[in-house]
N, CA, C and O atoms as CSV, one atom per row, in Angstrom:
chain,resi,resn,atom,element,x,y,z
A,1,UNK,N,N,58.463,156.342,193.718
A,1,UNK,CA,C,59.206,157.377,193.023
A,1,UNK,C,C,60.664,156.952,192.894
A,1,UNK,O,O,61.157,156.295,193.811
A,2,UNK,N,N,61.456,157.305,191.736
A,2,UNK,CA,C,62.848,157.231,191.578
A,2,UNK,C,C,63.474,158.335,191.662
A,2,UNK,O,O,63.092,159.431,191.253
A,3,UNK,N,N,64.759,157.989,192.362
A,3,UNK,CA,C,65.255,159.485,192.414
A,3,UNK,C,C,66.234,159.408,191.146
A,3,UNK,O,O,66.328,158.411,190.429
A,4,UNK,N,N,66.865,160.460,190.990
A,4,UNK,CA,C,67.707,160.678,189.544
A,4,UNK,C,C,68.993,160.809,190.150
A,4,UNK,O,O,69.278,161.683,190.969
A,5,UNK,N,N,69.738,159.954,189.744
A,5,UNK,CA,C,71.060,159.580,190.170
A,5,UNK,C,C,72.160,160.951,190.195
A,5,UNK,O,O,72.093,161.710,189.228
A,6,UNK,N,N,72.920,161.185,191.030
A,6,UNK,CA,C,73.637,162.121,190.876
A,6,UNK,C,C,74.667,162.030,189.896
A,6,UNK,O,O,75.573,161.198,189.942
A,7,UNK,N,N,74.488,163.097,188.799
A,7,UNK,CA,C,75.736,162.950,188.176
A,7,UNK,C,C,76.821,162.713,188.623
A,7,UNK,O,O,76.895,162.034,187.599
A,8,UNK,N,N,77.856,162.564,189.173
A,8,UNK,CA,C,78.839,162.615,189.506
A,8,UNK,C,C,79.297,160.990,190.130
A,8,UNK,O,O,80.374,160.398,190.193
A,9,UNK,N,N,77.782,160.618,190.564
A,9,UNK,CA,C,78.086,159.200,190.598
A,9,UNK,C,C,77.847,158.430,189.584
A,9,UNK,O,O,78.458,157.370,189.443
A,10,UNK,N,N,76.943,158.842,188.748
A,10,UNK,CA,C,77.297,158.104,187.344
A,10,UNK,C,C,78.829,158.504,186.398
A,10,UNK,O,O,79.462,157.647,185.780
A,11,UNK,N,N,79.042,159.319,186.436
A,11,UNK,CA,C,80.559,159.565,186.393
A,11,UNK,C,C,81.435,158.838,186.826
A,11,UNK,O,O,81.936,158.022,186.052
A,12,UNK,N,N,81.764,158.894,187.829
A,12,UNK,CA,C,82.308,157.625,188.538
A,12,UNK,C,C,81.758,156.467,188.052
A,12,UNK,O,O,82.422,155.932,187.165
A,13,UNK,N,N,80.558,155.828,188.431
A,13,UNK,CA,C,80.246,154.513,188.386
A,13,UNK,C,C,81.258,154.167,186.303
A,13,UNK,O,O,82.114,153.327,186.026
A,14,UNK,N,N,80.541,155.332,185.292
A,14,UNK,CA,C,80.527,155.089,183.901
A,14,UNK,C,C,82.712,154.447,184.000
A,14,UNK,O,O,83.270,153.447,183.548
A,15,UNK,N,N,83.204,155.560,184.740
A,15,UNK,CA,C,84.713,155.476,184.610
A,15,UNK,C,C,85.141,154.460,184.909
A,15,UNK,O,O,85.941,153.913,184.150
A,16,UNK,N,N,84.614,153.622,186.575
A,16,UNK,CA,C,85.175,152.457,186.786
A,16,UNK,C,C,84.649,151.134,185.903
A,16,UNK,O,O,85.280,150.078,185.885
A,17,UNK,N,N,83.544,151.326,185.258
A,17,UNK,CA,C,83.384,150.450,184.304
A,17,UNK,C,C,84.100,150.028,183.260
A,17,UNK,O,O,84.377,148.858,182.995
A,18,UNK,N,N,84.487,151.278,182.490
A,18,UNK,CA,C,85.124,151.348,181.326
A,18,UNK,C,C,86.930,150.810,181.774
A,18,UNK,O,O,87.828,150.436,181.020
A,19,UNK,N,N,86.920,150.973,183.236
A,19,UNK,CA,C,88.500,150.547,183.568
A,19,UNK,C,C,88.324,149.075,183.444
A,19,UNK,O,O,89.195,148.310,183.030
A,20,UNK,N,N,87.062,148.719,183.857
A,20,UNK,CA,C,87.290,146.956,183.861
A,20,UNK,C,C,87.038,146.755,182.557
A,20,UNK,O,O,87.362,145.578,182.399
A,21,UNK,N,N,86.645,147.188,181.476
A,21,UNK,CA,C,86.612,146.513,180.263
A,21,UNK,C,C,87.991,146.818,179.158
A,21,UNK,O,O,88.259,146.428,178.021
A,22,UNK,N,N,88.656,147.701,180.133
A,22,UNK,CA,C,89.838,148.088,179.408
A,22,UNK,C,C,91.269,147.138,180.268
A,22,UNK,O,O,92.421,147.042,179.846
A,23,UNK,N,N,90.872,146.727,181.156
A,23,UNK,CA,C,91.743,145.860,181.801
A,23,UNK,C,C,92.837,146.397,183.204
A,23,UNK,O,O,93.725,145.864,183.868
A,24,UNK,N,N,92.182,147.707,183.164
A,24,UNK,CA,C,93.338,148.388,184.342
A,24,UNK,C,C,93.127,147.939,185.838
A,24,UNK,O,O,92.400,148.467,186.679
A,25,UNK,N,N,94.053,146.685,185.980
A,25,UNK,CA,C,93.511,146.291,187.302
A,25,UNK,C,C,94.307,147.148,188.131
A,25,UNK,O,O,94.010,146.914,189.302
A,26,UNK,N,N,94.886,147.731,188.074
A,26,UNK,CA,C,95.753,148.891,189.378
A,26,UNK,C,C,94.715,149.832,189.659
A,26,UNK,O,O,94.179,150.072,190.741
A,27,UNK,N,N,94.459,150.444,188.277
A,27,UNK,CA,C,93.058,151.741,188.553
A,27,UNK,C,C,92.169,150.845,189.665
A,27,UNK,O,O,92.127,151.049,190.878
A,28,UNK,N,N,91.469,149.792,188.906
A,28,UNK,CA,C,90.057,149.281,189.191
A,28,UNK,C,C,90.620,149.020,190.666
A,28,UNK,O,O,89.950,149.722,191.423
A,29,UNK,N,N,91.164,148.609,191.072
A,29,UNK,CA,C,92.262,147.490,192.406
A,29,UNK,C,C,92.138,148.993,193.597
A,29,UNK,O,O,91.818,148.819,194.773
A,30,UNK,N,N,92.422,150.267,193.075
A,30,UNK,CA,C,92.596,151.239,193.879
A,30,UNK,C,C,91.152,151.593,194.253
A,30,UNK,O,O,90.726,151.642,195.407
A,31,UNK,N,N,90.329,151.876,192.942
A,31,UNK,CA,C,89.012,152.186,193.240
A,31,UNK,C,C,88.225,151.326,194.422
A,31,UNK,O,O,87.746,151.832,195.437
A,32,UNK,N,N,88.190,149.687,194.016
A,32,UNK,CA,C,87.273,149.330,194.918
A,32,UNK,C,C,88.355,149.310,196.475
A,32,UNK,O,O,87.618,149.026,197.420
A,33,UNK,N,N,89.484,149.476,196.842
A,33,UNK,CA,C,89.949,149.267,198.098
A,33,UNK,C,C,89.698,150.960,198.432
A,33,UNK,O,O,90.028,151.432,199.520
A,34,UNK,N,N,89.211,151.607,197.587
A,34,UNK,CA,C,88.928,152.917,198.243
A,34,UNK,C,C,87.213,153.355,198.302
A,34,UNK,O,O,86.720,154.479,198.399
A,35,UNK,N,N,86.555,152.049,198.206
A,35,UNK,CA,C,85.163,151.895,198.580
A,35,UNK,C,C,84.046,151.398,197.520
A,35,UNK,O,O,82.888,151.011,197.680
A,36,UNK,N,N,84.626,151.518,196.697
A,36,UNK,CA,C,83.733,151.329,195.057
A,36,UNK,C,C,83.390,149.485,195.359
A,36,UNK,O,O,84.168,148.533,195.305
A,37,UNK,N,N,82.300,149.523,195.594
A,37,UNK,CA,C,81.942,147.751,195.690
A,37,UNK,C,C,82.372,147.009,194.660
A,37,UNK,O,O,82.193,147.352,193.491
A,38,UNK,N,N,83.075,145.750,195.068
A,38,UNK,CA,C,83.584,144.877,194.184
A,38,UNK,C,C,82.602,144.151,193.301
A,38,UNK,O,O,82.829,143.381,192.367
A,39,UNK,N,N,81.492,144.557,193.791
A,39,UNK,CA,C,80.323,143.775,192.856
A,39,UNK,C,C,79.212,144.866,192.049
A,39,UNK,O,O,78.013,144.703,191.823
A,40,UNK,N,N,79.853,145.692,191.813
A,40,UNK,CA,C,79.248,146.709,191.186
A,40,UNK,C,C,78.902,146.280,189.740
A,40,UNK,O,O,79.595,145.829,188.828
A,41,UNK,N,N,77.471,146.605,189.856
A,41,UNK,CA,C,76.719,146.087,188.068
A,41,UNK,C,C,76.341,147.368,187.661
A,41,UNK,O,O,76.292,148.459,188.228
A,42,UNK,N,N,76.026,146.870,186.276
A,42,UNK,CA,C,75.660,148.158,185.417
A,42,UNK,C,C,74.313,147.686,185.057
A,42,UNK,O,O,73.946,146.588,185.474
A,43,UNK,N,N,73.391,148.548,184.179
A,43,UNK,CA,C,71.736,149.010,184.548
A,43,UNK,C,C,71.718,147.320,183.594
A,43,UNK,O,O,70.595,146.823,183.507
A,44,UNK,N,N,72.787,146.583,182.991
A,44,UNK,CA,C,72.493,145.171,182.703
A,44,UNK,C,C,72.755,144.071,183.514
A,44,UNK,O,O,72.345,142.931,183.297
A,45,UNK,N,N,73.414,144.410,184.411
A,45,UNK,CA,C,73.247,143.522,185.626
A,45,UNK,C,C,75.221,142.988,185.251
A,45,UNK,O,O,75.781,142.008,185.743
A,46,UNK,N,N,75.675,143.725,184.544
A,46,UNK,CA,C,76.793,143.095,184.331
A,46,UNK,C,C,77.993,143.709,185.117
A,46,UNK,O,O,78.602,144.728,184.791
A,47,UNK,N,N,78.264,142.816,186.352
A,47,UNK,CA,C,79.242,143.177,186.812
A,47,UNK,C,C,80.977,143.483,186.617
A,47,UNK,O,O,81.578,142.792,185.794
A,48,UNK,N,N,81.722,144.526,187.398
A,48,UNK,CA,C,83.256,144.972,187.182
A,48,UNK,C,C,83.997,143.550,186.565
A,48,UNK,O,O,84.909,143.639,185.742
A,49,UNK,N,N,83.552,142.383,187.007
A,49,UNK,CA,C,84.512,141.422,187.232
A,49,UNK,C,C,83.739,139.940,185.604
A,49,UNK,O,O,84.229,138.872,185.235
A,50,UNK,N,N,82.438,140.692,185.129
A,50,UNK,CA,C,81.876,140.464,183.992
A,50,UNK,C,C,82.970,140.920,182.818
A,50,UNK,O,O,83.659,140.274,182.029
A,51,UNK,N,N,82.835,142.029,183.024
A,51,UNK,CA,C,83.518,142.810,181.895
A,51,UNK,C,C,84.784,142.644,181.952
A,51,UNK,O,O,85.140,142.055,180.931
A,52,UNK,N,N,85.900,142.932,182.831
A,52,UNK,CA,C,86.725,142.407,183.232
A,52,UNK,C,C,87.137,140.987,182.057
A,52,UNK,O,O,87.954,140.998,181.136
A,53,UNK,N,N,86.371,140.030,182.448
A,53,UNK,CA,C,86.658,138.803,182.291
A,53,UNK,C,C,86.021,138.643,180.492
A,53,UNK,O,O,86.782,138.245,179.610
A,54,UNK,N,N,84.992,138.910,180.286
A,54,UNK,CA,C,84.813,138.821,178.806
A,54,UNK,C,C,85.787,139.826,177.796
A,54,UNK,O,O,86.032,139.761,176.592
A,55,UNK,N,N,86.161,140.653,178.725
A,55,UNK,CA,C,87.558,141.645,177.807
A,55,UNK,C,C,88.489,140.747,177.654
A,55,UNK,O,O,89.120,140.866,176.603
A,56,UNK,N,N,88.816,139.828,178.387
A,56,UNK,CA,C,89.799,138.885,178.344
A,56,UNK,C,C,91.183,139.811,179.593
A,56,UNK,O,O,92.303,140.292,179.418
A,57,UNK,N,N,90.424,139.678,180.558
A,57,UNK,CA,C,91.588,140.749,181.722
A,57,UNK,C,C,91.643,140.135,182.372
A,57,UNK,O,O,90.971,140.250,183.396
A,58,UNK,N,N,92.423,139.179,182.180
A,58,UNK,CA,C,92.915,137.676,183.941
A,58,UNK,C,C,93.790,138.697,185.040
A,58,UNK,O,O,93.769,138.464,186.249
A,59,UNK,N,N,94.197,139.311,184.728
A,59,UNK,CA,C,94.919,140.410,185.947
A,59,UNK,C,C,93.791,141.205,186.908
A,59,UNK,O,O,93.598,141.429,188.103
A,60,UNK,N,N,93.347,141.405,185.975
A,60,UNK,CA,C,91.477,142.729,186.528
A,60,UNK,C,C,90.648,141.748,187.522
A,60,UNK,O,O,90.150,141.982,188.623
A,61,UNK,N,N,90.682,140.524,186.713
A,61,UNK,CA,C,89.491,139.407,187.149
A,61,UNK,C,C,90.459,139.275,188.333
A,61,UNK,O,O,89.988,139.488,189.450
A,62,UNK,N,N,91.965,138.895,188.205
A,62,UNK,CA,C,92.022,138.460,189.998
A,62,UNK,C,C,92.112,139.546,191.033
A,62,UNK,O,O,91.863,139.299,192.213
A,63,UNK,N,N,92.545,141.026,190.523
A,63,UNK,CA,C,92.280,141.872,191.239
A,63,UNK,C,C,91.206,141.990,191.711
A,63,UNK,O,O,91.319,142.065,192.934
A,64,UNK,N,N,90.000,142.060,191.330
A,64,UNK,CA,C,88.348,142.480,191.836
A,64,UNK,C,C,88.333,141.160,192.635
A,64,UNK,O,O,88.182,141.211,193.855
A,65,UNK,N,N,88.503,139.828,191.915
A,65,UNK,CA,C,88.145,138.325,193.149
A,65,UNK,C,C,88.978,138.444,194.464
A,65,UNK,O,O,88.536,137.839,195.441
A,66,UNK,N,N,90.045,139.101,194.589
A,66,UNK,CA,C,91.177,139.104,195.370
A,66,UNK,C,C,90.241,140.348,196.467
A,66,UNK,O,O,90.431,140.284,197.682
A,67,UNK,N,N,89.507,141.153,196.030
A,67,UNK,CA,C,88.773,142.133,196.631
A,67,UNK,C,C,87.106,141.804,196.983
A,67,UNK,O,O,86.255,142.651,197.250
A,68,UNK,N,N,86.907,140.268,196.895
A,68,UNK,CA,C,85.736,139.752,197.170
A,68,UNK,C,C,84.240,139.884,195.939
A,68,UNK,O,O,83.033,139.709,196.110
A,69,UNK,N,N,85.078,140.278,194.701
A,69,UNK,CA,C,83.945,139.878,193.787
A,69,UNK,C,C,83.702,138.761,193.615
A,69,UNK,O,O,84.544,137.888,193.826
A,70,UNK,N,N,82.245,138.453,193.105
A,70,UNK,CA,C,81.471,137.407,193.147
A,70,UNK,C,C,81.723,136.701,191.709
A,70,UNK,O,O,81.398,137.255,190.659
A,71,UNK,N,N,82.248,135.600,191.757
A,71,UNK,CA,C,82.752,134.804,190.454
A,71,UNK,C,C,81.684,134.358,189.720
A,71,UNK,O,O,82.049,134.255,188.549
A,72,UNK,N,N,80.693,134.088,189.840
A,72,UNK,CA,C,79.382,133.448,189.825
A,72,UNK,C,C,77.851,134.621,189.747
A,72,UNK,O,O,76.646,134.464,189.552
A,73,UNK,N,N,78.776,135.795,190.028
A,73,UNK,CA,C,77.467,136.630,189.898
A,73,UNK,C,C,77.028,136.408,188.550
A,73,UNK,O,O,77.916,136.294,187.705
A,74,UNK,N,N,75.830,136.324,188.183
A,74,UNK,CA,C,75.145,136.127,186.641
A,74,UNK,C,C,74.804,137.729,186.393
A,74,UNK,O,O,74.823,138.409,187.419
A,75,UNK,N,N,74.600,138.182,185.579
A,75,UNK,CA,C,74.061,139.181,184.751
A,75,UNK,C,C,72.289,139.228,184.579
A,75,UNK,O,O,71.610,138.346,185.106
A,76,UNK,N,N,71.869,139.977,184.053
A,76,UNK,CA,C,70.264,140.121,183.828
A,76,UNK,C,C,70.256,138.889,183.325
A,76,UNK,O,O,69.689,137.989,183.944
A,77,UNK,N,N,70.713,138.721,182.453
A,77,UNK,CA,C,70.654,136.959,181.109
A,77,UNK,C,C,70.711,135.786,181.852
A,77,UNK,O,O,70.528,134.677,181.351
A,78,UNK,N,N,70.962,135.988,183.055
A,78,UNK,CA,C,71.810,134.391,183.539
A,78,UNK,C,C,73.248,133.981,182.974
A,78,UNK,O,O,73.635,132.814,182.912
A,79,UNK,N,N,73.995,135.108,182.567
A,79,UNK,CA,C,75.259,134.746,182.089
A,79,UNK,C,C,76.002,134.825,183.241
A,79,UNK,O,O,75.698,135.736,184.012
A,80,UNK,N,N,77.133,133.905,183.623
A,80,UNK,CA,C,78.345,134.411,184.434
A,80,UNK,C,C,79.707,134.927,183.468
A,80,UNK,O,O,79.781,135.125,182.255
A,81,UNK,N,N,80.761,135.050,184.587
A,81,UNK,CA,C,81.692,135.758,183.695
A,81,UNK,C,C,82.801,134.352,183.316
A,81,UNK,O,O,83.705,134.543,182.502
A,82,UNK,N,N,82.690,133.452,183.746
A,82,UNK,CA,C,83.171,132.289,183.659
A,82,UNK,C,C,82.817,131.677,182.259
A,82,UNK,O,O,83.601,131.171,181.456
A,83,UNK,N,N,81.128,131.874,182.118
A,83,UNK,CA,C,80.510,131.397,180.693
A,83,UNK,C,C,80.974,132.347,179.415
A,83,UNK,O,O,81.174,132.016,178.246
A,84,UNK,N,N,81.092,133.890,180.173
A,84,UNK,CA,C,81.627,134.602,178.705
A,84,UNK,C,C,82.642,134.252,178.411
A,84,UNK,O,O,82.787,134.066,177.202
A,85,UNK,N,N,84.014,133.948,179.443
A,85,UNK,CA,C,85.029,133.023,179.006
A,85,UNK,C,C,85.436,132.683,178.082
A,85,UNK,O,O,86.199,133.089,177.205
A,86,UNK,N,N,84.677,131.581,178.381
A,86,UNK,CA,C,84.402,129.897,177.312
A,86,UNK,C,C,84.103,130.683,176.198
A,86,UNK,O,O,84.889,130.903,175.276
A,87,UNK,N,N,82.870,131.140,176.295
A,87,UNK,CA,C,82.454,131.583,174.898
A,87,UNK,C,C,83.657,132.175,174.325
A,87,UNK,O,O,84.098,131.584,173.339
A,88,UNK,N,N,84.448,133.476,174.823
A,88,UNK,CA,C,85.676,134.387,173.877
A,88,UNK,C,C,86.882,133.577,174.115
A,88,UNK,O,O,87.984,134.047,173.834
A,89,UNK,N,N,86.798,132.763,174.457
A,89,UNK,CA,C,87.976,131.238,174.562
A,89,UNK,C,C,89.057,132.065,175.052
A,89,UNK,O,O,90.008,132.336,174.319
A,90,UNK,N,N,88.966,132.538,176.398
A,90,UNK,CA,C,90.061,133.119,177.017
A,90,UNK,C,C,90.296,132.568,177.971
A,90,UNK,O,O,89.467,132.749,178.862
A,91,UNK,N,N,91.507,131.626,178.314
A,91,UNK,CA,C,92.222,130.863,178.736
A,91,UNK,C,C,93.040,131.419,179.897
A,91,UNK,O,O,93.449,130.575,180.694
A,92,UNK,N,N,93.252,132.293,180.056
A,92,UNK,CA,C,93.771,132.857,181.500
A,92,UNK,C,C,93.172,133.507,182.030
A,92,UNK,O,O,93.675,134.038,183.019
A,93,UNK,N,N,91.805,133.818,181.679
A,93,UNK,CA,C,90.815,134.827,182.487
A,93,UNK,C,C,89.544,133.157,182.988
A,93,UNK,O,O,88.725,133.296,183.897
A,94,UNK,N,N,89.647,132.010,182.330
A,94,UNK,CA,C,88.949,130.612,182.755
A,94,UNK,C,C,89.842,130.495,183.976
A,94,UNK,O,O,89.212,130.546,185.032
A,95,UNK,N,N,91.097,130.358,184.085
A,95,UNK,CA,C,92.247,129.733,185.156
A,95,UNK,C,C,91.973,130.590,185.972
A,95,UNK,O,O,91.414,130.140,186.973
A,96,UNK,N,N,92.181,131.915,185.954
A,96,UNK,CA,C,91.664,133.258,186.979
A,96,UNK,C,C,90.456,132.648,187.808
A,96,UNK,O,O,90.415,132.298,188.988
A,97,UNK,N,N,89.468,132.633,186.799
A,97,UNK,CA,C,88.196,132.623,187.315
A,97,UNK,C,C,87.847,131.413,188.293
A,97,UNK,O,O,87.280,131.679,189.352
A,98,UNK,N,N,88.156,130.125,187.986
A,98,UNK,CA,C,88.325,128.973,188.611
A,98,UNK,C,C,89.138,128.837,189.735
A,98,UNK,O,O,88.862,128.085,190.670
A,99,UNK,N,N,90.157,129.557,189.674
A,99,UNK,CA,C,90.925,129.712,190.711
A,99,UNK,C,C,89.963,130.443,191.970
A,99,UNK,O,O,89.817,129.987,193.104
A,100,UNK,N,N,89.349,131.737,191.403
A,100,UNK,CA,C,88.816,132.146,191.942
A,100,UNK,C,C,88.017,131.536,193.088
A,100,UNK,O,O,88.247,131.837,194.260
A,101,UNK,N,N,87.026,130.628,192.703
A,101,UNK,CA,C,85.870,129.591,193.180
A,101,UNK,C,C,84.727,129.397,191.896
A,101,UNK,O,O,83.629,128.852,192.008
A,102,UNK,N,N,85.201,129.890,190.883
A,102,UNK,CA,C,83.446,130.090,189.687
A,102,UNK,C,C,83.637,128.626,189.566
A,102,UNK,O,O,84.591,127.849,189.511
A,103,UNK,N,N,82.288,128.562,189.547
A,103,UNK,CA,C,81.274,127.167,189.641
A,103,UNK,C,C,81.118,126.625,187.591
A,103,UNK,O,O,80.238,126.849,186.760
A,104,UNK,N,N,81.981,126.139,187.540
A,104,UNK,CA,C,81.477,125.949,186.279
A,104,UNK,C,C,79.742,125.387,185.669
A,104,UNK,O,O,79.306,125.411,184.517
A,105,UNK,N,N,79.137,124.966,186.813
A,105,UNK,CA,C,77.511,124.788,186.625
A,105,UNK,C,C,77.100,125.666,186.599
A,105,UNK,O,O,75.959,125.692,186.137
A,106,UNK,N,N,77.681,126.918,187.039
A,106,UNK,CA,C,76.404,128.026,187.531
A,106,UNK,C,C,75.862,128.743,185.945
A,106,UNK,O,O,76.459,128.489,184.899
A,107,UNK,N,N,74.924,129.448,185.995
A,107,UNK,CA,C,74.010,130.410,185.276
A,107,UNK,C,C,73.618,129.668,184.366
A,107,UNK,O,O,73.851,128.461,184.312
A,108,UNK,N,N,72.919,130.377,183.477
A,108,UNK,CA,C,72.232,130.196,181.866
A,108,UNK,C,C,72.811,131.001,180.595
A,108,UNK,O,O,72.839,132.222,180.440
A,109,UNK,N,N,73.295,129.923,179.673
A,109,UNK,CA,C,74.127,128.712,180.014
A,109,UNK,C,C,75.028,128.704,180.959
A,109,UNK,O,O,75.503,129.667,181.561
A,110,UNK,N,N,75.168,127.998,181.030
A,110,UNK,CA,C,76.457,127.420,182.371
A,110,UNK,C,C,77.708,127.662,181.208
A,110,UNK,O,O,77.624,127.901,180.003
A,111,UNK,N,N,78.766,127.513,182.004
A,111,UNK,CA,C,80.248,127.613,181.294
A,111,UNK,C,C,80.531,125.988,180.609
A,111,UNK,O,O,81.206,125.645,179.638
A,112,UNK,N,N,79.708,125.207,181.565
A,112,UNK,CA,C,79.888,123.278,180.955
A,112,UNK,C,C,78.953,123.618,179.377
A,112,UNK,O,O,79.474,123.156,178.362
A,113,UNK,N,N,77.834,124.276,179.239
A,113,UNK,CA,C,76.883,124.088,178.662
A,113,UNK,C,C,77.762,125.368,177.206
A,113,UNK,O,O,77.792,125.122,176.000
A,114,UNK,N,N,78.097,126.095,177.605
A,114,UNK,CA,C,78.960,126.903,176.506
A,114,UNK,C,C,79.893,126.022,175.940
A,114,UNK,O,O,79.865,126.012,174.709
A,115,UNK,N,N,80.940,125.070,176.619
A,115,UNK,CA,C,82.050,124.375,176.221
A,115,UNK,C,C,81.277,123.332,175.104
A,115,UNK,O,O,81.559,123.023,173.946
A,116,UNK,N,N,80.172,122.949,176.015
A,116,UNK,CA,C,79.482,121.712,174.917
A,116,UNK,C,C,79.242,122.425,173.765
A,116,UNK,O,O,79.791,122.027,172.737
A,117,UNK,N,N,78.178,123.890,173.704
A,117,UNK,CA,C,77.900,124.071,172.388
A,117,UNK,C,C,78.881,124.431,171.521
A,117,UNK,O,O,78.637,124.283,170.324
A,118,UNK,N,N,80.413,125.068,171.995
A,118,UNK,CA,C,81.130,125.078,170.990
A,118,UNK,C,C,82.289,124.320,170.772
A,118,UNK,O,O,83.339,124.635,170.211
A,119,UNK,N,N,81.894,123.146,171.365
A,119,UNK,CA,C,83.113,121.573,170.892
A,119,UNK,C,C,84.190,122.132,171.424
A,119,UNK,O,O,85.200,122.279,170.736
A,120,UNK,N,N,84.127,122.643,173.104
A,120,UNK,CA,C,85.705,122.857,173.286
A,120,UNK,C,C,86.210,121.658,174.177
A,120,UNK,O,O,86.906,122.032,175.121
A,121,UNK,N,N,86.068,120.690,174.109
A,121,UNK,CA,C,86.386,119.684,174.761
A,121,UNK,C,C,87.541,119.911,176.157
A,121,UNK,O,O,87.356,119.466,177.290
A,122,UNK,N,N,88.532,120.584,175.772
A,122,UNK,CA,C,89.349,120.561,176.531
A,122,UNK,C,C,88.849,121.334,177.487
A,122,UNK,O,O,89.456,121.142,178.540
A,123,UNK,N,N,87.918,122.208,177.587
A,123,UNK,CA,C,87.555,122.786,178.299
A,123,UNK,C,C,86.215,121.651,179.517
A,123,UNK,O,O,86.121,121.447,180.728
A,124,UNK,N,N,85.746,121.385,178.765
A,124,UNK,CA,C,84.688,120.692,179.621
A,124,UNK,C,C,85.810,118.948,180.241
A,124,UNK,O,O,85.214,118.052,180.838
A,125,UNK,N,N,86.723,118.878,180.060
A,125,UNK,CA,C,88.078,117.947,181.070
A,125,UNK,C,C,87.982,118.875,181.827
A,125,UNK,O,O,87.499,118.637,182.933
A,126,UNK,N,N,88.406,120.257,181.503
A,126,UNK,CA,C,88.956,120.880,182.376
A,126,UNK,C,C,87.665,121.285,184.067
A,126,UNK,O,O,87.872,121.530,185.255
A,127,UNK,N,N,86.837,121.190,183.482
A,127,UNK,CA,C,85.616,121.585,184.195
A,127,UNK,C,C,85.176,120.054,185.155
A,127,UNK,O,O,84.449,120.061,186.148
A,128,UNK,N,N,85.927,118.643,184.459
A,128,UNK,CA,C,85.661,117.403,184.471
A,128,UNK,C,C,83.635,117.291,184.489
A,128,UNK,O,O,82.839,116.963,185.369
A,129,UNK,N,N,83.484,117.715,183.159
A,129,UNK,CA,C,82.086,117.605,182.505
A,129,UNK,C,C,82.139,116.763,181.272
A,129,UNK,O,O,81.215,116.808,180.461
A,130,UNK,N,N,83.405,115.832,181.059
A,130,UNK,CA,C,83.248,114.940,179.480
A,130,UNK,C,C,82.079,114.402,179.701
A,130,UNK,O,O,81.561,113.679,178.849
């Protein structure tokens, strides 16, 4: 049996989502040091620090990593937030993320395997994947 989520925590859960895709790392930064797990996914497996990072939010992304989110967590897809990156060619949320510890091998595709399919060369130096 499933139980039916309490409104109020989908409320919450829906709000702190929408903070990481909007970039408010002070909101998001307060929420999880006031208990909200730093690795909190949504019913796609896409975590605070996913969204975060494919919004293009290098501030959000080091707030949540700075609070022990997982750089490398993949999504339902096998995406990381490192690979959405590459893909939206956001350049201070890659430096964030790396800084972080994200594995440029990790998921499906990998962030090496995104750089290859879209000829970003400088990116796969940067990964040292020429």
């Amino acid at each position: 049996m499933s139980e039916t989520p309490d409104p109020e925590v989908v409320e919450l859960a829906t709000k702190v989502f929408d903070l990481a895709r909007r970039g408010e790392s002070d909101a998001l930064a307060a929420y999880v040091d006031a208990g909200v797990p730093a690795n909190l996914t949504n019913d796609r497996g896409d975590s605070l620090l996913m969204l975060a990072a494919y919004h293009g939010h290098a501030p959000a992304v080091v707030a949540l990593a700075d609070r022990g989110a997982d750089p490398d967590r993949a999504n339902d897809r096998g995406q990381t937030p490192l690979a959405g990156a590459v893909f939206k060619g956001e350049r201070e949320v890659i430096d964030a993320l790396l800084a972080a510890g994200a594995d440029p091998a990790a998921g499906t595709p990998s962030a090496v395997d995104t750089a290859r399919m879209f000829g970003k060369d400088d990116l796969l130096e940067l990964f040292g994947a020429r």
